[in-house]
C-alpha positions, 0 to 999 in steps of 0.5 A: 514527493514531499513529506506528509502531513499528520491527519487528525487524531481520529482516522476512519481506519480502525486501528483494532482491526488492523492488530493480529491480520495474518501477511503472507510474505511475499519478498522480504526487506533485504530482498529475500523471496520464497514461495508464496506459502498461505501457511506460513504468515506474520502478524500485522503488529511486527511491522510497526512494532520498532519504527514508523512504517508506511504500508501502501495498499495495492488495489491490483498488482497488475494494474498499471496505476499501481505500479505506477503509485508503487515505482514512484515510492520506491523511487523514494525508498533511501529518502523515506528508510534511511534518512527518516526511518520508516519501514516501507512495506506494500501490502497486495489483496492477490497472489496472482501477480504478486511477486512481479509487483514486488520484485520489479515494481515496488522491489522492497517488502511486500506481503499478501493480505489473504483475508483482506484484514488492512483492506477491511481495517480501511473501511472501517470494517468493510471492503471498500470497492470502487465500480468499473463505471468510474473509469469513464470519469475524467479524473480517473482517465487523467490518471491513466493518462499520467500513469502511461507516461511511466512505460511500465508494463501491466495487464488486466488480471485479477480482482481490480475493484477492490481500493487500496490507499496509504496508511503510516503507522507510529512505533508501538501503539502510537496507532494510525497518524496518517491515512490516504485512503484511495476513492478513484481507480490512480487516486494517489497521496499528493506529491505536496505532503511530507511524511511525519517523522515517527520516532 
């Protein structure tokens, strides 16, 4: 994976909604993991609040190109935290799942978005769904192709519809600097984009 290229100063995520969600922590930055508690929640603003973080947006833990989207990140994670100092965090729509998908896929933090507040903040306000029909196109069947050559596991469970997508978030109020958001089921950022230094 390369490094990513700053979008245009005017994103089609909305940065206002993207304050005050409330994340449900799901597995922590060191590895730590708890009971998924609905109660017990962090506001989204702390994630960026000391560094550039990139918070990728899981459409379906379960589902086999996420996971693939996911392993292939955290295959960069020492790249991407240590050597560019950007705090990486994924983001679920689901409990059911979870904490598989972060302890053995994405295996760094992870958070549930009980109220769908990221994926709302993505469309603007509305959640952003992609239809069953497009599993018949070629692209998205390419992308499966590509994803089964990974031999991870998944399943069908849970609420698949639902689109996800990349976002990196400057320190402070810098605000969104670069957004990818998912428009096909495996629609992932390029390998050919390199993630901006955010200090």
């Amino acid at each position: 994976m390369g490094i990513f290229t700053r979008s245009a100063p005017v994103t089609k995520t909305s940065w206002p909604l993207m304050q005050n969600v409330a994340l449900v922590p799901i597995r922590g930055e060191e590895g730590d993991t708890a009971p998924i508690n609905p109660e017990k929640t962090v506001l989204s603003q702390t994630l960026w609040q000391d560094r550039p973080t990139m918070i990728v947006l899981i459409r379906r833990p379960g589902c086999l190109l996420c996971r693939e989207e996911a392993f292939n990140l955290a295959n960069q994670r020492d790249h991407l935290q240590k050597e560019l100092g950007i705090r990486m965090v994924a983001v679920v729509n689901q409990s059911f799942g979870a904490q598989d998908f972060a302890d053995n896929y994405w295996k760094g933090t992870c958070f549930f978005d009980k109220d769908l507040g990221f994926f709302k903040a993505m469309g603007d306000g509305q959640i952003r769904k992609g239809s069953l029909l497009q599993l018949m196109k070629p692209s998205a069947l390419a992308n499966m192709a590509r994803a089964r050559k990974t031999k991870l596991d998944s399943n069908l469970d849970g609420d698949g519809t639902i689109l996800g997508g990349l976002l990196i978030v400057g320190p402070g109020d810098e605000g969104i600097v670069y957004e990818y958001p998912e428009t096909e089921f495996g629609d992932h950022v390029p390998s050919t984009v390199v993630v901006p230094r955010c200090t």
